[in-house]
N, C-alpha and C positions, 0 to 999 in steps of 0.2 A: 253158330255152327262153323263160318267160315274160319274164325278166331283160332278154333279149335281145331283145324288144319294146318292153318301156318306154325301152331305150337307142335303139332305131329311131326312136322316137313324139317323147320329148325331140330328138332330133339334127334330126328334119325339122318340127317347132314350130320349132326357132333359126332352121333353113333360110328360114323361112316367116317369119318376124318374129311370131312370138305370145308367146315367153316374151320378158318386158319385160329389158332390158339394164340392166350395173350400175348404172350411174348412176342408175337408176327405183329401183331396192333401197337405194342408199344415201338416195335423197330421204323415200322410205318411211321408213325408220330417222330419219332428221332430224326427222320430222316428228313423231314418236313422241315422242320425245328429249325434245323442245320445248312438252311436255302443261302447260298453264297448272295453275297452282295454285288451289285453293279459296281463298275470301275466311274462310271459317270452318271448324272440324272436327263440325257438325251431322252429315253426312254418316255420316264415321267414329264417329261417335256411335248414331246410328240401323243402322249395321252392326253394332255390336254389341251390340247387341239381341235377342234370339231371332225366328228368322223369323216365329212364329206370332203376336206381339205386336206386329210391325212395326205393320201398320195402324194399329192403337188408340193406340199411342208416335207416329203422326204425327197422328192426328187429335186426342190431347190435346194435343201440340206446337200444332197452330194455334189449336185453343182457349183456350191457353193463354199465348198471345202475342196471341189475338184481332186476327187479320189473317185474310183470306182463302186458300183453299187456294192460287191462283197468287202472289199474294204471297211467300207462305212457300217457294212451291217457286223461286222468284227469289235469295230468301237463300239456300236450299238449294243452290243450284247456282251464286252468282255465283265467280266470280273474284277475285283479285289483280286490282287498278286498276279497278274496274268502283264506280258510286257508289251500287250499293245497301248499305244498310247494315241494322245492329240498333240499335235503340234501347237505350241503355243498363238500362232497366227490365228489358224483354223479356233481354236479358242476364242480368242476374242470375237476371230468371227461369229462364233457362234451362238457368244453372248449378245452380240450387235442385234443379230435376227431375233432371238427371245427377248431382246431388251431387259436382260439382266448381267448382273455383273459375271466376272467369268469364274469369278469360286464358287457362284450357286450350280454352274455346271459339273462342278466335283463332289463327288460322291464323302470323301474325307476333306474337311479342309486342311489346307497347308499348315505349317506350324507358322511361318511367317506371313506377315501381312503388309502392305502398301506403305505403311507408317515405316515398318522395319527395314524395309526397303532403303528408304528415301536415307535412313539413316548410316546406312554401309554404304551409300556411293559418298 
């Protein structure tokens, strides 16, 4: 019997215009789809962190690059094509603290690499 309600309650919402039509579900999904990319993997970094430590891992992070908390959370959260950036310093620093290298902090890597480098000086 109850089955037989929720099929009543859906059919007269459609009747009624409140559940949104395909075309709203497919826009939804598009819109999803289409989630911009981070500029860096700070982010994914600081999730894998233990919860309890988060805090303390982000406020040595800004001390640590010695910027301000909005600052940081700028980097934190930019984007792909957007023109905040890291300084290359704060970079390394930053791979020091993760103990990895500093192109695992980038989201894209670079076209050139350490070898290419060594080779143009």
């Amino acid at each position: 019997m109850f089955y037989i309600w929720i099929i009543v309650a859906f059919f007269v919402a459609h009747i009624w215009g409140i559940l949104p039509s395909k075309s709203t579900k497919v826009t939804l999904f598009m819109n999803k789809s289409n989630k911009k990319e981070r500029k860096f993997k700070l982010q994914e970094m600081l999730n894998n962190t233990p919860y309890v430590n988060r805090k303390q891992v982000r406020n040595d992070l800004v001390s640590l690059m010695e910027v301000s908390e909005s600052t940081f959370d700028r980097i934190l959260y930019a984007v792909q094509g957007e023109k905040q950036d890291i300084s290359s310093t704060n970079l390394v620093r930053l791979a020091c603290y993760f103990d990895v290298r500093p192109e695992e902090l980038l989201q894209t890597t670079p076209d050139f690499t350490i070898g290419k480098l060594d080779l143009v000086k």
